[in-house]
C-alpha positions in Angstrom: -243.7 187.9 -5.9 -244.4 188.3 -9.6 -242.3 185.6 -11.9 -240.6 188.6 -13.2 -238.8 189.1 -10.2 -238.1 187.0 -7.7 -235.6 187.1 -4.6 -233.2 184.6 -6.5 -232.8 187.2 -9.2 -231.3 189.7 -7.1 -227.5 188.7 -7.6 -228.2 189.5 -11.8 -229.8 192.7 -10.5 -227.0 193.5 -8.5 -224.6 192.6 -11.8 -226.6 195.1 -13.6 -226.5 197.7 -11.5 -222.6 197.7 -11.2 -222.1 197.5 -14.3 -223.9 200.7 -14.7 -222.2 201.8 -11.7 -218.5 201.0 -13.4 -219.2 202.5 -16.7 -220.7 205.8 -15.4 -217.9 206.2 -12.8 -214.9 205.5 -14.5 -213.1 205.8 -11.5 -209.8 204.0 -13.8 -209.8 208.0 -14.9 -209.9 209.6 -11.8 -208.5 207.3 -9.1 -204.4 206.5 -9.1 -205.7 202.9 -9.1 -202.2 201.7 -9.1 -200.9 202.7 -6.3 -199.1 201.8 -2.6 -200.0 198.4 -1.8 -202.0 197.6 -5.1 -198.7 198.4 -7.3 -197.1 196.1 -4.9 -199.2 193.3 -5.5 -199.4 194.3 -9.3 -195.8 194.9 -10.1 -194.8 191.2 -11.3 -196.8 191.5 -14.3 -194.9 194.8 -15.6 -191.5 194.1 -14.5 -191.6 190.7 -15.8 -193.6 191.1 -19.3 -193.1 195.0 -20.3 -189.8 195.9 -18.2 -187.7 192.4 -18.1 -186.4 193.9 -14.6 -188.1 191.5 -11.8 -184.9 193.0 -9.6 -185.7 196.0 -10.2 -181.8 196.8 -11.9 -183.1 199.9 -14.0 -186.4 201.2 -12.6 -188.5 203.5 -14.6 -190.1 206.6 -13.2 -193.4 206.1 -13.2 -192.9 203.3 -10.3 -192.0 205.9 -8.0 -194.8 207.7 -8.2 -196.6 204.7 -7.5 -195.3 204.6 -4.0 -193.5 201.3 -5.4 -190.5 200.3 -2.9 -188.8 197.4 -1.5 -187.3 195.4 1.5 -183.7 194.4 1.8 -182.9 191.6 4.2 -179.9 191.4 6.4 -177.8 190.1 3.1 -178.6 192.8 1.7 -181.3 191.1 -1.1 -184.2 193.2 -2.3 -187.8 191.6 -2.7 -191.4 193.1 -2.4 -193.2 192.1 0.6 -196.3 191.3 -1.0 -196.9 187.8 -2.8 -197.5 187.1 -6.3 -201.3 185.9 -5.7 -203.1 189.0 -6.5 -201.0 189.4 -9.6 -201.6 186.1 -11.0 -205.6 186.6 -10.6 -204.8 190.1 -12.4 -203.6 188.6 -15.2 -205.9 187.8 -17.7 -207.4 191.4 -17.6 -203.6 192.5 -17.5 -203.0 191.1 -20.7 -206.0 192.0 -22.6 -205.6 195.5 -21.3 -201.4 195.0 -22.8 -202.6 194.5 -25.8 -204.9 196.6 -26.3 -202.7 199.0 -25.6 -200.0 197.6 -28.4 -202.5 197.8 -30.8 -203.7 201.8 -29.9 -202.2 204.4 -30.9 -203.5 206.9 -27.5 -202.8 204.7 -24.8 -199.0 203.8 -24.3 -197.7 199.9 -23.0 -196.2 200.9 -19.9 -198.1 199.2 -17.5 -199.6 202.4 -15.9 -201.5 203.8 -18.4 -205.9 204.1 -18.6 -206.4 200.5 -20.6 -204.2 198.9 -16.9 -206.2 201.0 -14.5 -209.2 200.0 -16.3 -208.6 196.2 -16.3 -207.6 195.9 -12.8 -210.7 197.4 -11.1 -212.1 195.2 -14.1 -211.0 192.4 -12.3 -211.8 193.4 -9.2 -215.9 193.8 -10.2 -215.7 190.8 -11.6 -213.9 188.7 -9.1 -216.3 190.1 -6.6 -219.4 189.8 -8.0 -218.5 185.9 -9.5 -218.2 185.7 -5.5 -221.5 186.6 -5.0 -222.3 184.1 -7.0 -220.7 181.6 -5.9 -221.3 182.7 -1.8 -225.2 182.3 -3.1 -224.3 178.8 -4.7 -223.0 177.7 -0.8 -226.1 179.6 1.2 -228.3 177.2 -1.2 -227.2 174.0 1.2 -228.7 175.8 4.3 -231.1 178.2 3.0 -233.9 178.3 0.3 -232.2 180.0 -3.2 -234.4 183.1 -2.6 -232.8 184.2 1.2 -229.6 183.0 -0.2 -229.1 185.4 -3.0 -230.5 187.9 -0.4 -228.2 187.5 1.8 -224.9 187.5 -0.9 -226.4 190.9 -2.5 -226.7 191.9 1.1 -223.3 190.8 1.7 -222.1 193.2 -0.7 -224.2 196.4 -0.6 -224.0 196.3 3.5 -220.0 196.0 3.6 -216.4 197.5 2.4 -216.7 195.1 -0.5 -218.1 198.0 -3.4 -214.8 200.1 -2.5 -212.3 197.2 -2.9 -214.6 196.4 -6.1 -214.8 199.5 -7.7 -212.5 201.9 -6.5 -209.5 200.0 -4.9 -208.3 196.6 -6.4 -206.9 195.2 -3.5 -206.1 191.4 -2.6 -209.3 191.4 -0.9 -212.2 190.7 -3.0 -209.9 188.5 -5.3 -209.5 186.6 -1.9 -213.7 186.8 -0.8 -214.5 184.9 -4.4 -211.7 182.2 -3.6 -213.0 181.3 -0.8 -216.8 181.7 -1.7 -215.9 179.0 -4.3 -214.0 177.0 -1.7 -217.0 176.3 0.4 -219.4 176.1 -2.5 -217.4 173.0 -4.0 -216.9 171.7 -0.7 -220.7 171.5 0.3 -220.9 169.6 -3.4 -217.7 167.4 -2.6 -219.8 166.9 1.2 -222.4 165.2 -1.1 -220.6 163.7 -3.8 -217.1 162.9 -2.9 -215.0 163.0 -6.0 -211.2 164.6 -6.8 -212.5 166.7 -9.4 -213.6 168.8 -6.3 -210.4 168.4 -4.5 -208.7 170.0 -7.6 -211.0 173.1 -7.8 -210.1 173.1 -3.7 -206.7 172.9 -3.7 -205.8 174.7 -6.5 -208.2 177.6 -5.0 -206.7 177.8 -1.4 -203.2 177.8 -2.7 -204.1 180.9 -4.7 -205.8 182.2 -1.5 -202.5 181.6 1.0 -200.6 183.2 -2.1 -202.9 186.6 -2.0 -202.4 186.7 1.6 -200.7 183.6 3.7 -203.1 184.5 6.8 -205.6 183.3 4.3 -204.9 179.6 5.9 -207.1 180.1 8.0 -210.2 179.4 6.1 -209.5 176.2 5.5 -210.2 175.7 9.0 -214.5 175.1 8.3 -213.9 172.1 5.9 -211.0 170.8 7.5 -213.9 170.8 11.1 -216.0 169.5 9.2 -214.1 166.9 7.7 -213.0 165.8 11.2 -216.7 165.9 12.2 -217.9 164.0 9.7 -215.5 161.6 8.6 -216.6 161.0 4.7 -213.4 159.6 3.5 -212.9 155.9 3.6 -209.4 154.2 4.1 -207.0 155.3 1.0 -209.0 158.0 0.3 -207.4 160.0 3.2 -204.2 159.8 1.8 -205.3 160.2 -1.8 -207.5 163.4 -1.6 -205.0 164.6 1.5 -201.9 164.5 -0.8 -203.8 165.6 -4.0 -205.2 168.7 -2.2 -201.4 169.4 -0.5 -199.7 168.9 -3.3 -202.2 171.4 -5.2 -201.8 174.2 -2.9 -197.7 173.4 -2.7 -198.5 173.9 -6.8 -199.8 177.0 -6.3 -197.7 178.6 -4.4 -194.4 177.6 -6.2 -194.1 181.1 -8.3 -194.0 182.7 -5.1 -190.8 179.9 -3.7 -189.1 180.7 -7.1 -189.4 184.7 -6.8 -187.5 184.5 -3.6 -185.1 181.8 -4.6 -184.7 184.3 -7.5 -184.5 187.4 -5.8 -182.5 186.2 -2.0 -181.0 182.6 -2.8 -183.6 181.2 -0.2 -186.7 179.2 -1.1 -188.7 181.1 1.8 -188.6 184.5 3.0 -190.2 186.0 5.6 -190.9 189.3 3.2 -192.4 191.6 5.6 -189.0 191.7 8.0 -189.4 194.0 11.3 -193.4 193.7 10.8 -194.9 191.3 13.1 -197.9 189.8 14.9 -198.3 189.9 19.0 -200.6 187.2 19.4 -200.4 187.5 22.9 -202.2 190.9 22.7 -204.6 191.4 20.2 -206.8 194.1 19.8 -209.8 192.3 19.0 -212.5 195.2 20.6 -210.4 197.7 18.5 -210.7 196.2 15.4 -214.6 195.3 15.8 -216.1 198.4 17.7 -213.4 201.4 17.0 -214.3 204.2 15.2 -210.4 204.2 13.6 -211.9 200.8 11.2 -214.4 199.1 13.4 -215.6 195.9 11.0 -219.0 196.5 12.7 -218.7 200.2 12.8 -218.3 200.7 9.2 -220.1 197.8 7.8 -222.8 198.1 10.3 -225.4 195.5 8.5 -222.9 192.9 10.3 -225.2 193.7 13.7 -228.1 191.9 11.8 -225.6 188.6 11.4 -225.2 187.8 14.8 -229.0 186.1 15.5 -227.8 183.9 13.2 -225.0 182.4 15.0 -227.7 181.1 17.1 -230.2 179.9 14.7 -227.1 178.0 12.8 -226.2 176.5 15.4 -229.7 175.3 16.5 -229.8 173.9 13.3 -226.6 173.1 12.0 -224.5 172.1 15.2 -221.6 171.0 13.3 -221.3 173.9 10.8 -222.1 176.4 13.2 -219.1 175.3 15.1 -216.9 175.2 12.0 -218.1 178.4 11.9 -217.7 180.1 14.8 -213.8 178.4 15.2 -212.4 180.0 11.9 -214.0 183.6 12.3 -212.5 183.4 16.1 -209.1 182.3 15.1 -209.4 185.2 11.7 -210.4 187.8 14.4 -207.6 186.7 17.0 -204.5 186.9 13.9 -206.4 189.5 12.5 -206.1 191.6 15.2 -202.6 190.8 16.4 -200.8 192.2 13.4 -198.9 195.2 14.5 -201.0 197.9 12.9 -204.5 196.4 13.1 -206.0 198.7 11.6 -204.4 198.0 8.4 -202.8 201.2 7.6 -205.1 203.9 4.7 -208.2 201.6 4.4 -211.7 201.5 4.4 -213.2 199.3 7.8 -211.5 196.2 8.4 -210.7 195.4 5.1 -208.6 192.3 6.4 -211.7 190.7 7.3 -213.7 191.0 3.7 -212.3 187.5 2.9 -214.3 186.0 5.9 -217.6 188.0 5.0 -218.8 184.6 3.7 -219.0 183.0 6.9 -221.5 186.1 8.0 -223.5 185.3 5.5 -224.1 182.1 6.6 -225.1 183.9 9.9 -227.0 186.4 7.9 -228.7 184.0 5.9 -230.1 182.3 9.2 -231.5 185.8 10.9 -233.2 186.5 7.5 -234.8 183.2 7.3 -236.0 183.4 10.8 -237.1 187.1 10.9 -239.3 186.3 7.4 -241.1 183.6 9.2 -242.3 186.1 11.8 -246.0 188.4 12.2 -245.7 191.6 10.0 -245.7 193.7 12.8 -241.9 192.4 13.7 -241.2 191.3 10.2 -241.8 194.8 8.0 -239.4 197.3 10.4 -236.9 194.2 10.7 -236.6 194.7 6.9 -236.6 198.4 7.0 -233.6 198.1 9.6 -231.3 195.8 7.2 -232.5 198.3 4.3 -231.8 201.0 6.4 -228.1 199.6 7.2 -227.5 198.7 3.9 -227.8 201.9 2.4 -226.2 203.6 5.5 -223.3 201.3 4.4 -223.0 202.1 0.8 -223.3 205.7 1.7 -220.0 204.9 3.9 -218.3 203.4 0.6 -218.7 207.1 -1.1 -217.8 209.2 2.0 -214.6 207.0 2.1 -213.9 207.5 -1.9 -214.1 211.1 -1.2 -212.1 210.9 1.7 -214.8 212.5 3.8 -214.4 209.3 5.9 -210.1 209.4 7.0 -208.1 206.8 5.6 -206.7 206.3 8.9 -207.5 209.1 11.6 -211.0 208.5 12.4 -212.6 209.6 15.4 -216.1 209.6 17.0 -216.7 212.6 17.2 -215.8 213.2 13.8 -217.7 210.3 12.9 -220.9 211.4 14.1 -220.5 214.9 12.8 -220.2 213.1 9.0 -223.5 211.3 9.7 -225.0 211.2 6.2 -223.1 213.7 4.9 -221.4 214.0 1.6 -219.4 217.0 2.5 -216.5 217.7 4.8 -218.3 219.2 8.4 -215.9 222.6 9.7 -212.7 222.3 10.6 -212.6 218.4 9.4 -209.3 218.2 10.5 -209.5 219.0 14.3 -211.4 216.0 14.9 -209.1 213.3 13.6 -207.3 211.0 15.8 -203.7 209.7 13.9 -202.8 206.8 14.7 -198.9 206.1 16.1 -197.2 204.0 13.4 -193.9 203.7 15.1 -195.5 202.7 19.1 -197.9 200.2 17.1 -194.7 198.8 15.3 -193.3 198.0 18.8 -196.2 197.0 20.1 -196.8 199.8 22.4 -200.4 201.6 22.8 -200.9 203.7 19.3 
């Protein structure tokens, strides 16, 4: 390949081409943005520097039509279910888009307005893409930097992660470049052990338990691998132990103070009658449905799972790591009441983990570019072919031709590369049960 343009490039492709893709869209103009969940995770920032109402004591209008509410516990204390993670990686685009909107004379500083929408799905692009980044910085310590940017680009163009990037600024991606990071400065800190590492770690996975508490669950790969490899030498157990602990307890103190603030109790269990049955997930559901199959509507995942072989072939230690922390995501995952995660696009729980595939990913691509041409060039097509199929997905669903939450097969395969709604759209969809799920009865 010419010196122009070679396969470690791709991720500054892939920054060009949304970047185009953002400015050209401008979906801040056309899309709610702030809305349900997202103003749920966004509303600290307004209520605490435009309103000066965290309780909520004089509500203006506009949260209402965001589908704003929230939960009252058995005292009768009101909170928001969500945590204050999302809001605090929001921030910095939050407050340039607040005063920008001081200064301007069109847009008013209200929290809702186009300079907020903007700078949230700001943020979003550029958490995700700084993941990809950072996921291609990790894949470096296993794979050659050309199949590692590969597979990151890959990563993002053959998954959910352009919705949740340019259309929805959800938790998600915010969460995917956390942990990217994680395991890029924990592959460094393998080498070179050193606190300046723990720092960047602990600090990061408290922000990551903070956007979403299931989020713990990552740290399951270093903490393996840790165990496995035993790097740390008498005090330094304790030393970079408590460091990282008390980082993450750091962290996540804003969220301990909103609920001593809000409910007199340092924790609260926010999202009250919603619940987990651990006992039976619905693992197939979540993978294979046609509702939000992860492998269903991200279908490039198919091409991952050579991988877990060749990874662990190579890399015993790390492919178990592996393989324990996706099981354990997939099992709690899956056992939250509504698995299917209410109006969303695939299994949009799972975008945090996507890393972990691409470890896979990276494996299969370094194997299948090692073979003959005759297996090698329609192996390629195939992953292009997915790819595509999968950002195709991402504009169906933005234009709701793909149901936020009623999907069907039938209507699934009648959509097939379509950018249109097929007759009678509506007879095929299959609604989910909201209130059985709830009790944990068959939706």
């Amino acid at each position: 390949m010419s010196k122009f343009f070679r396969l470690e490039r791709l991720h500054q492709l892939l920054i060009l081409v949304c970047a185009v893709v953002f400015v050209t869209s401008r979906f801040w103009d056309k899309k709610p943005v702030i809305d349900w969940d997202i103003t749920l995770y966004y509303h600290y920032l307004p209520a605490l520097f435009i309103y000066d109402d965290l309780k909520f004591e004089q509500p203006v209008a506009e949260w209402g039509k965001r589908h704003f509410y929230m939960k009252t516990d058995e005292e009768g204390n009101r909170f928001v279910k969500m945590t204050a993670g999302p809001a605090i990686l929001y921030s910095p685009f939050f407050f340039g888009a607040h005063a920008f909107a001081l200064s301007s004379d069109q847009f008013e500083a209200d929290g809702f307005s186009a300079p907020y929408r903007l700078a949230l799905l700001a943020a979003a692009l550029a958490y995700a893409l700084a993941g990809i980044y950072f996921l291609k910085r990790f894949l470096q310590y296993y794979v050659s930097p050309g199949i590692a940017s590969l597979s990151a680009v890959l990563i993002f163009a053959g998954t959910n992660i352009p919705h949740y990037s340019f259309v929805e600024p959800m938790s998600h991606v915010f969460s995917f470049a956390l942990v990217s990071l994680i395991l890029w400065r924990f592959e460094v800190y393998r080498k070179s052990i050193a606190l300046r590492e723990v720092l960047i770690m602990g600090l990061s996975a408290g922000l990551i338990i903070l956007s979403r508490p299931t989020n713990i669950l990552i740290l399951l790969f270093p903490l393996i691998l840790i165990f496995l490899d035993k790097p740390l030498k008498g005090k330094q157990w304790f030393i970079h132990g408590g460091l990282a602990a008390l980082l993450i307890l750091i962290a996540v103190s804003p969220q301990l103070f909103y609920w001593k603030y809000m409910t007199g109790h340092w924790i609260v269990y926010s999202y009250t009658e919603e619940g987990f049955f651990f006992l039976d997930p619905e693992i197939w559901k979540g993978l294979f449905s046609y509702r939000k199959g992860w492998f269903v509507y991200s279908p490039l995942l198919f091409m991952c799972l050579p991988g877990f072989y060749f990874l662990i072939r190579n890399r015993l230690k790390e492919g178990i790591a592996t393989l324990v922390t996706l099981l354990f995501a997939l099992w709690v995952t899956f056992s939250w009441w509504c698995w299917w995660y209410g109006g969303s696009f695939g299994a949009r729980a799972l975008i945090e983990f996507l890393p972990f595939m691409a470890l896979a990913l990276a494996f299969s691509l370094t194997w299948l570019l090692k073979q003959k041409a005759y297996f090698k060039v329609p192996g390629l097509l195939v992953i292009s072919f997915l790819a595509v199929w999968s950002v195709f997905m991402n504009k169906q669903y933005k234009s709701a031709i793909i149901h936020w939450d009623s999907m069907s097969k039938e209507l699934f395969w009648k959509q097939f590369f379509l950018d249109h709604y097929v007759k009678d759209h509506g007879t095929y969809l299959d609604p989910p049960n909201y209130e059985a799920a709830l009790k944990g009865e068959d939706e």
